[in-house]
C-alpha positions as CSV (number, residue, x, y, z in Angstrom):
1,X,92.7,126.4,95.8
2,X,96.6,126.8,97.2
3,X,97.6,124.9,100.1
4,X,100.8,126.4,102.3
5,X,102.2,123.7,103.8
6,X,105.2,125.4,105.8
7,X,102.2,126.3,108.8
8,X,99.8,124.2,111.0
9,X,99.9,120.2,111.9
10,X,102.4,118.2,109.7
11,X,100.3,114.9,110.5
12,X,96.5,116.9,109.6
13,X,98.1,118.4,106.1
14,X,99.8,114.9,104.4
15,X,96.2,113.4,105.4
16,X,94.2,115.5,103.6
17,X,96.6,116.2,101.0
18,X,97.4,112.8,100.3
19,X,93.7,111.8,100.3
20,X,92.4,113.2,97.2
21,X,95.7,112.6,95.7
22,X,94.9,108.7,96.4
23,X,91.5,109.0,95.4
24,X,92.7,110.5,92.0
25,X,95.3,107.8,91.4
26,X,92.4,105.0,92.2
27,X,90.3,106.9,89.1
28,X,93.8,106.8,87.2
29,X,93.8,103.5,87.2
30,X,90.2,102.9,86.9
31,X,91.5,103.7,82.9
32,X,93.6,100.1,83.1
33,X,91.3,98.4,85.1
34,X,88.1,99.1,82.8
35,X,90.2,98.7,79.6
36,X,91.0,95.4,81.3
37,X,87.7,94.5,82.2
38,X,86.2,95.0,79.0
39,X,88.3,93.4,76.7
40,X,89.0,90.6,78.9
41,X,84.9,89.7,79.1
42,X,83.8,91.2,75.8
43,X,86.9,90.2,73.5
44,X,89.1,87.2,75.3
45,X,91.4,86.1,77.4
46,X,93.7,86.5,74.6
47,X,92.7,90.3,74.6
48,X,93.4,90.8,78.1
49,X,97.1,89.4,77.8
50,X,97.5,91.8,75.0
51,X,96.5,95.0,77.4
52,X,98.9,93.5,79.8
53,X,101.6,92.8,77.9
54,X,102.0,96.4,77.2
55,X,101.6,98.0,80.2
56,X,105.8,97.8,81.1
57,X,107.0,98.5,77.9
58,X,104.4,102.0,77.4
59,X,105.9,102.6,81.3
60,X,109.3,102.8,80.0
61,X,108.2,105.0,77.0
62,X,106.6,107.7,79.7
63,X,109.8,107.0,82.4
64,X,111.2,110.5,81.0
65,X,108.1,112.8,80.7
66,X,107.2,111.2,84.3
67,X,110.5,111.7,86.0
68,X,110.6,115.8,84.0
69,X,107.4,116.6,86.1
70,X,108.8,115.3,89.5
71,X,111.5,117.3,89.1
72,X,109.2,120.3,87.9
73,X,107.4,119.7,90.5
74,X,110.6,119.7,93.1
75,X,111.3,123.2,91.5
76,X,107.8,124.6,91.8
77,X,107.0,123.5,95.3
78,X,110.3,125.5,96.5
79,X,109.7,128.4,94.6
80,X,105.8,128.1,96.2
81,X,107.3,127.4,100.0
82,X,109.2,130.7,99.6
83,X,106.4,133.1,98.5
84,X,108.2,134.0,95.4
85,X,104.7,134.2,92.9
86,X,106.8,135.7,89.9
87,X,109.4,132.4,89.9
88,X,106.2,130.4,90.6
89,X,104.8,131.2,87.3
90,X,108.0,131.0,85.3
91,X,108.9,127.2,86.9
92,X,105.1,126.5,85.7
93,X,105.3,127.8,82.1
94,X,109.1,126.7,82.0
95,X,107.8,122.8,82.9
96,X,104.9,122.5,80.6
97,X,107.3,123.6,77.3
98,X,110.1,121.0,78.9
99,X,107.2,118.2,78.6
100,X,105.8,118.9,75.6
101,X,108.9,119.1,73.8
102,X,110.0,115.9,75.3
103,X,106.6,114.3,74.8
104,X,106.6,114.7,71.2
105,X,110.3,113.1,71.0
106,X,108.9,109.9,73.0
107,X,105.7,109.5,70.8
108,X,107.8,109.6,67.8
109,X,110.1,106.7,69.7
110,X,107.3,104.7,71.1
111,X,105.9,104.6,67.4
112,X,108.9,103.1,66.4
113,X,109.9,100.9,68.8
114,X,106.1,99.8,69.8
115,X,106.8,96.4,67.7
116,X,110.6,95.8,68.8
117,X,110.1,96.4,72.4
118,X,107.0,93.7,72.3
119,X,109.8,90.9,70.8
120,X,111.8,91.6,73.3
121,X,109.7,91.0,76.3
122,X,108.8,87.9,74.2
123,X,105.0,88.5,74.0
124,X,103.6,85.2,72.4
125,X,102.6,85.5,68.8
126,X,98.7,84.7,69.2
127,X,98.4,88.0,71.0
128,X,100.9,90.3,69.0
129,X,98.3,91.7,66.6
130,X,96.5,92.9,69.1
131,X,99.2,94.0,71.4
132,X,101.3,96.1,69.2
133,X,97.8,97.8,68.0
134,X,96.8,98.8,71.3
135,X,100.9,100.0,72.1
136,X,100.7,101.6,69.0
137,X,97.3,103.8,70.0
138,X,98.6,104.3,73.1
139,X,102.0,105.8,72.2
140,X,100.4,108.2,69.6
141,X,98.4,109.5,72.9
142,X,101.8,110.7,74.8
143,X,101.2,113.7,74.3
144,X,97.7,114.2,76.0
145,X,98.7,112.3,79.1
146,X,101.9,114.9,79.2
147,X,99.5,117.3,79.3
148,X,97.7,116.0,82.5
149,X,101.1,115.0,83.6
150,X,102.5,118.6,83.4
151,X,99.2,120.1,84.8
152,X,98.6,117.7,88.0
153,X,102.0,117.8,88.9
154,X,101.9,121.9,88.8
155,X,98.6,121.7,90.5
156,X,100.2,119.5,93.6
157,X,103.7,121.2,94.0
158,X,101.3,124.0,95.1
159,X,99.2,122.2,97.2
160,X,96.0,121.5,95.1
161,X,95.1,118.0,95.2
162,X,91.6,118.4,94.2
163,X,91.1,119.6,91.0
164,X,93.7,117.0,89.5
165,X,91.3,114.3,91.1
166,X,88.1,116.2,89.4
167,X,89.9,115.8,86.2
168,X,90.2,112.2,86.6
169,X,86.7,111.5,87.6
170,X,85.5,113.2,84.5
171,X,87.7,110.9,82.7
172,X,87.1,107.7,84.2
173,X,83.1,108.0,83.4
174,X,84.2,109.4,80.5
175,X,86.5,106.3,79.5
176,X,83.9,104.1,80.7
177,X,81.4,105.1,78.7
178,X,83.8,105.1,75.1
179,X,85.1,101.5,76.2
180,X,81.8,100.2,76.5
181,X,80.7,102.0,73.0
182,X,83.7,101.1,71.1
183,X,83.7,97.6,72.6
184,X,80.5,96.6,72.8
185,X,78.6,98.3,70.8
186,X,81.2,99.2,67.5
187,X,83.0,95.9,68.1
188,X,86.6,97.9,68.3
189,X,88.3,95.5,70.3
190,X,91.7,96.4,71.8
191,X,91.5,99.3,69.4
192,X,88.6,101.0,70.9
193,X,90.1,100.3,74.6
194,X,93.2,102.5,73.5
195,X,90.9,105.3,71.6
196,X,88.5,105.7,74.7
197,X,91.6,105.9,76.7
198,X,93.7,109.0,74.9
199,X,90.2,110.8,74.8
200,X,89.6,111.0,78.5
201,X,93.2,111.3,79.2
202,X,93.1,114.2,77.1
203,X,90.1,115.6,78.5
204,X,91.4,115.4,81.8
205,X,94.4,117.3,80.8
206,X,92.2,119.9,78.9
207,X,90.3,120.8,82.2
208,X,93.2,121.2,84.5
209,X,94.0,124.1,82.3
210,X,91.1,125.3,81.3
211,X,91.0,125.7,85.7
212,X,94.4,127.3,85.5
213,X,93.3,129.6,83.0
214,X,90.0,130.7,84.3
215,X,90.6,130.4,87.9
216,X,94.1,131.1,88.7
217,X,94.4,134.3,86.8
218,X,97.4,134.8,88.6
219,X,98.8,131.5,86.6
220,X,97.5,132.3,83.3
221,X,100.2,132.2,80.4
222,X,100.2,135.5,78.1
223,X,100.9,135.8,74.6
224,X,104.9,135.7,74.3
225,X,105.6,134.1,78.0
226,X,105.3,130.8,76.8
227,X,109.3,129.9,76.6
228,X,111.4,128.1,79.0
229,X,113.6,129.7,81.6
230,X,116.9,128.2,81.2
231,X,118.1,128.0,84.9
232,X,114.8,126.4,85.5
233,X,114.8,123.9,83.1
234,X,118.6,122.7,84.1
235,X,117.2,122.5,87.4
236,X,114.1,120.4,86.8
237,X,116.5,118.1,84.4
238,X,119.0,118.0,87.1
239,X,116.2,116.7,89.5
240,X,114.0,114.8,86.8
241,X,116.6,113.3,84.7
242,X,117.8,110.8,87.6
243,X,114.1,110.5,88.6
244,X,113.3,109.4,85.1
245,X,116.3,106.8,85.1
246,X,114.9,105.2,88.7
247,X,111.1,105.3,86.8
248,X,113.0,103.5,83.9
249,X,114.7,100.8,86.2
250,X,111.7,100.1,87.9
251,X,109.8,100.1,84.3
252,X,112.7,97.6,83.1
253,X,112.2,95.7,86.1
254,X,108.7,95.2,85.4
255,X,109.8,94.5,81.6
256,X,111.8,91.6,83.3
257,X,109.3,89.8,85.5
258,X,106.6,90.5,82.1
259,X,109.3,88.3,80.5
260,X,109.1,85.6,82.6
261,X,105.6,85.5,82.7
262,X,104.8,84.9,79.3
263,X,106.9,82.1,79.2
264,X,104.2,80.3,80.4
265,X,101.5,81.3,78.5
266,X,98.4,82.8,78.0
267,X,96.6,81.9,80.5
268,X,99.4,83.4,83.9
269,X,100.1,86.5,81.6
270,X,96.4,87.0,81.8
271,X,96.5,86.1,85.6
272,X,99.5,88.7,86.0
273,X,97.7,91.5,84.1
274,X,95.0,91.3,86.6
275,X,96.5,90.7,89.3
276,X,98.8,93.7,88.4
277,X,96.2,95.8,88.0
278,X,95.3,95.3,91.5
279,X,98.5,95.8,92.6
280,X,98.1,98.7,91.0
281,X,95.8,99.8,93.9
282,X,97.9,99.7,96.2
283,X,100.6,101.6,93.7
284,X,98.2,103.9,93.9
285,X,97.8,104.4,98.3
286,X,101.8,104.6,98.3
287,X,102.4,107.2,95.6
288,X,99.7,109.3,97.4
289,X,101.3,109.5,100.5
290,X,104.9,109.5,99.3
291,X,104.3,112.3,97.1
292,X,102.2,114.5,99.8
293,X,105.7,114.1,102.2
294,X,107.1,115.1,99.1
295,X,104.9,118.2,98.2
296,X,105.2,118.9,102.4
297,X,109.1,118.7,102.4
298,X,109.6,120.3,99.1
299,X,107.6,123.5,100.3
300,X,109.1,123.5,103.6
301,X,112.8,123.3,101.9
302,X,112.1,126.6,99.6
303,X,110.7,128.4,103.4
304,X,114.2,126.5,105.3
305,X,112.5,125.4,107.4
306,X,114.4,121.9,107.4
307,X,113.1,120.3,110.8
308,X,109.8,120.6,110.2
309,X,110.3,118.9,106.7
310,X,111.8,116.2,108.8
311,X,108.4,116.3,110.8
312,X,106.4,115.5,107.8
313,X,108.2,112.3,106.9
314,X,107.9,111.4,110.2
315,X,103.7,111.6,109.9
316,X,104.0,109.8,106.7
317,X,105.5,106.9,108.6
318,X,101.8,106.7,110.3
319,X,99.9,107.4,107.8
320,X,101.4,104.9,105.4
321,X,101.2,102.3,108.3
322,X,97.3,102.9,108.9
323,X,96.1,103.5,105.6
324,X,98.4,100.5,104.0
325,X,97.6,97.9,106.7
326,X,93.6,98.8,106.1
327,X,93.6,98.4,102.4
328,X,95.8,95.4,102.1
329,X,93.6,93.6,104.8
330,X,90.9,94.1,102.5
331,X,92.0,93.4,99.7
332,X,93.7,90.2,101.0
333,X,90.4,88.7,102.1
334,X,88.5,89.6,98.7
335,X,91.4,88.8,96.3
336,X,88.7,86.4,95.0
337,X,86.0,88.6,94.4
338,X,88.1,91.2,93.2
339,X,89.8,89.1,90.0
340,X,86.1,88.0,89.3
341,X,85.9,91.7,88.4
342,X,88.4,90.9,85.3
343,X,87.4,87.3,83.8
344,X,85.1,84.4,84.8
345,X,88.0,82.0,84.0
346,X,88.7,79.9,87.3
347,X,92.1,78.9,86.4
348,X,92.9,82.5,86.1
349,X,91.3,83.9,88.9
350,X,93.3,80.9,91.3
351,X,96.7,82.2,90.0
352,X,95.7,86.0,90.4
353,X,94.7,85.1,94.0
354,X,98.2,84.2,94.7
355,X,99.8,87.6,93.2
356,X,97.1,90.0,95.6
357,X,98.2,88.3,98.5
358,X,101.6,88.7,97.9
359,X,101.2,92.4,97.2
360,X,98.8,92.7,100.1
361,X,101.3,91.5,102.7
362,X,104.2,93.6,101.1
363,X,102.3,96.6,101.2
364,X,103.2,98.4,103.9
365,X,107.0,98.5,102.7
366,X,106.2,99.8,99.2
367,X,104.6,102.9,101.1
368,X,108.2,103.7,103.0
369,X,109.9,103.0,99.5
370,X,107.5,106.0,97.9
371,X,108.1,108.2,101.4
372,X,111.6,108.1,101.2
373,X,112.3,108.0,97.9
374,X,109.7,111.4,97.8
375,X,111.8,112.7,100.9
376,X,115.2,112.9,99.4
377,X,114.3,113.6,95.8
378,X,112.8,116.9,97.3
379,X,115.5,117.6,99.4
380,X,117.4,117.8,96.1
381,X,119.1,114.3,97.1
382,X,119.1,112.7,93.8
383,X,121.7,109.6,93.8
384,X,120.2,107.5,96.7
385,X,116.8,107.4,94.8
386,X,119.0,106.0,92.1
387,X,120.3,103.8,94.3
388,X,116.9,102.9,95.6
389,X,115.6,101.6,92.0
390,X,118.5,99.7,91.2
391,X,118.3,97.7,93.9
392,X,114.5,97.2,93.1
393,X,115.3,96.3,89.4
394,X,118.4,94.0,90.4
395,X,116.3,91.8,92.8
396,X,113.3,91.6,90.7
397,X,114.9,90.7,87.5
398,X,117.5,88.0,88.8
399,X,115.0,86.9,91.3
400,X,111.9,87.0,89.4
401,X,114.1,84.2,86.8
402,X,115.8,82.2,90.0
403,X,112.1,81.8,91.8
404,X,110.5,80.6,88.3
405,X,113.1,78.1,87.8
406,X,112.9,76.8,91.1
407,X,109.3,77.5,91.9
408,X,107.4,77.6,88.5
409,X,105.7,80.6,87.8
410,X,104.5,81.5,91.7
411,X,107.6,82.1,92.1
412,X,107.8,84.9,90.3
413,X,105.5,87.0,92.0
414,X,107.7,86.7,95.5
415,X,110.7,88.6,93.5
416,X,108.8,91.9,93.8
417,X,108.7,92.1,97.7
418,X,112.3,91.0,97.6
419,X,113.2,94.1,95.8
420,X,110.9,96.5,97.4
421,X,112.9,95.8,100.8
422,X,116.0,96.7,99.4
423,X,114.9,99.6,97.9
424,X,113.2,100.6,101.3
425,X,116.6,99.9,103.5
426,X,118.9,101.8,101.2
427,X,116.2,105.0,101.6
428,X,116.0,104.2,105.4
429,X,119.9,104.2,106.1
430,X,120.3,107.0,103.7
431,X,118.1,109.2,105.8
432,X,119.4,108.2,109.0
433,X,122.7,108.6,108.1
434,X,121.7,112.6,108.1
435,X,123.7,112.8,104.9
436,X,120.9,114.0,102.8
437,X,121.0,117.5,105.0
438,X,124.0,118.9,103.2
439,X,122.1,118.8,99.9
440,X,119.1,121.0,100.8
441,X,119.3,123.9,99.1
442,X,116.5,126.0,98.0
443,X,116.6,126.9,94.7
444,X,117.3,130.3,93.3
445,X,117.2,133.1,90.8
446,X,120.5,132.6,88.9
């Protein structure tokens, strides 16, 4: 199923768009919050800091296949908005060969660095067995999730949000299953987490093109077409380069406020690992509705039909308000309940409490920071986005050290907020300022 977003009610298409894609991102990180849960009531406390203390430095390692497929996807959803099938399939086959070849480079890097890039973040020493295992595992998996990567984001430029979130559903009860049977039953530990998770991620990857194949003949790659097309690919690296530097600055960010937390120990690095995974939720409401204004604007940039791109961002605006003062109402009242979910430890659950309703309040400002950010990058506006992150990275990581000394490690958790504003004015002012208009341009046959 395609979706042509240049025709009907802005406000009706980013809603139902943006749902499944939320829904799909939820399953995503049902894969972190299971691995979490597990280990953290099967294994340890001392396991659940090691699945935590990796998550920023294995975001930094997929930054650059993350930031390839935005800008794939930028390229595709152009090519889709102006009806040309023929450039559609090229920008598709052109994308996956771009990933793969950089997804083999970042697996060989993350091997190497796995270890280094744990000292750096200063993960404690109980806990680096474990942690540079489970980085380890995870980095040798690269390539599968750059297969999902490069499939979804294909999938979504042209307006199918569903099948990507049948993928992931396979492969969350998949992944549930193989963490409880490596776990549990096999006694894997952290090493079974990270197995069961490059399975499912790979089977989830598998059946978006197996769909491709089979039901989107018009899509399906042919012996010899599968080669890059080198005006594409300079245009997706145009585009995804600088969106894999702001995923980087973000993921360095992270890296920052990580290594302030484990300053203190076990026991808040375990409370931040939960707690981020349920900030992770709301990760996930914001990057559903940025990138459905993103999909919408992209398409209706290739069609020029500029106004009504402007009309799209202008829904996502309610949409994000609505959707993100609903879930972080919720979540905000059950912080409790839902950190009970990860360990029975009391002293753990009381500091998680205090991360959720942080990130509940905030919420609504992380959504406008996705929109815009989404906006621009698809109207081919690439340096504000840059902007846009370091700003982010800048007030998290000299904040995130200023709150802890003055405020101990609660503190820390009010540094993210801080940086998500600035990120969200810089994005607001650049749009208003109209500038971004002049750097539409659809993109072409060269």
């Amino acid at each position: 199923m395609q979706r042509e977003m240049t025709k009907g009610n802005p406000l009706k298409i980013i809603m139902l768009f943006a749902i499944p894609m939320f829904v799909g991102s939820v399953f995503q990180q049902v894969y972190n919050m299971v691995d979490s849960i597990v280990v953290g009531r099967n294994v340890g406390a001392g396991a659940l800091a090691a699945v935590g203390a990796c998550a920023p430095a294995y975001n930094l390692i997929l930054a650059l296949i993350s930031g390839l497929t935005t800008g794939a996807s930028v390229v595709i959803a152009q090519y889709f908005g102006s009806g040309d099938q023929e450039q559609v399939k090229k920008a598709y086959i052109t994308s996956l060969v771009l990933v793969f070849q950089v997804g083999t480079a970042m697996t060989m890097i993350g091997l190497v660095l796995s270890k280094p890039l744990l000292r750096i973040l200063g993960t404690p020493e109980d806990v680096m067995g474990d942690a540079a295992m489970y980085l380890m595992i995870m980095c040798a998996g690269i390539l599968a999730t750059s297969l999902y990567n490069g499939m979804a984001a294909f999938l979504r430029a042209i307006g199918n949000s569903l099948i990507p979130l049948v993928a992931l559903i396979i492969a969350s009860i998949l992944n549930v299953g193989l963490d409880l049977l490596f776990v549990i039953v096999f006694k894997m530990g952290v090493m079974g987490v990270g197995i069961a998770t490059i399975i499912s991620q790979l089977i989830s990857g598998l059946y978006c093109l197996w769909y491709i194949n089979h039901k989107m003949s018009e899509y399906q790659i042919l012996k010899g077409e599968f080669h890059a097309v080198k005006y594409m690919e300079k245009e997706m690296i145009r585009i995804g380069v600088p969106a894999a530097i702001s995923t980087s600055i973000v993921s360095l960010s992270t890296m920052l406020l990580q290594a302030a937390v484990n300053a203190y120990g076990t026991t808040v690095i375990a409370a931040y690992t939960a707690g981020s995974r349920t900030e992770q939720i709301f990760m996930c409401l914001s990057f559903a509705i940025g990138s459905a204004v993103g999909t919408f604007c992209g398409q209706n940039i290739g069609a020029n039909k500029i106004e009504r791109a402007v009309k799209g961002l202008h829904a996502g605006y309610i949409i994000n308000i609505i959707y993100t003062f609903s879930m972080g109402s919720v979540m905000f009242l059950g912080a409790k309940w839902i950190l009970r979910l990860f360990t029975s430890n009391p002293e753990v659950i009381s500091i998680g409490v205090g991360i959720v309703h942080v990130t509940a309040i905030f919420s609504p400002v992380l959504g406008f920071v996705f929109i815009f950010q989404n906006f621009l990058r698809n109207a081919s506006d690439i340096r504000p986005t840059i902007w846009m992150s370091l700003s982010e990275v800048t007030a998290r990581g000299a904040l995130g050290f200023a709150f802890s000394a003055l405020f101990g490690y609660a503190g820390i958790w009010w540094a993210t907020p801080v940086g998500w504003i600035g990120s969200m004015l810089i994005g607001y002012g650049r749009y208003r300022s109209g500038k971004w208009r002049d750097k539409c341009s659809l993109v072409k046959n060269k």
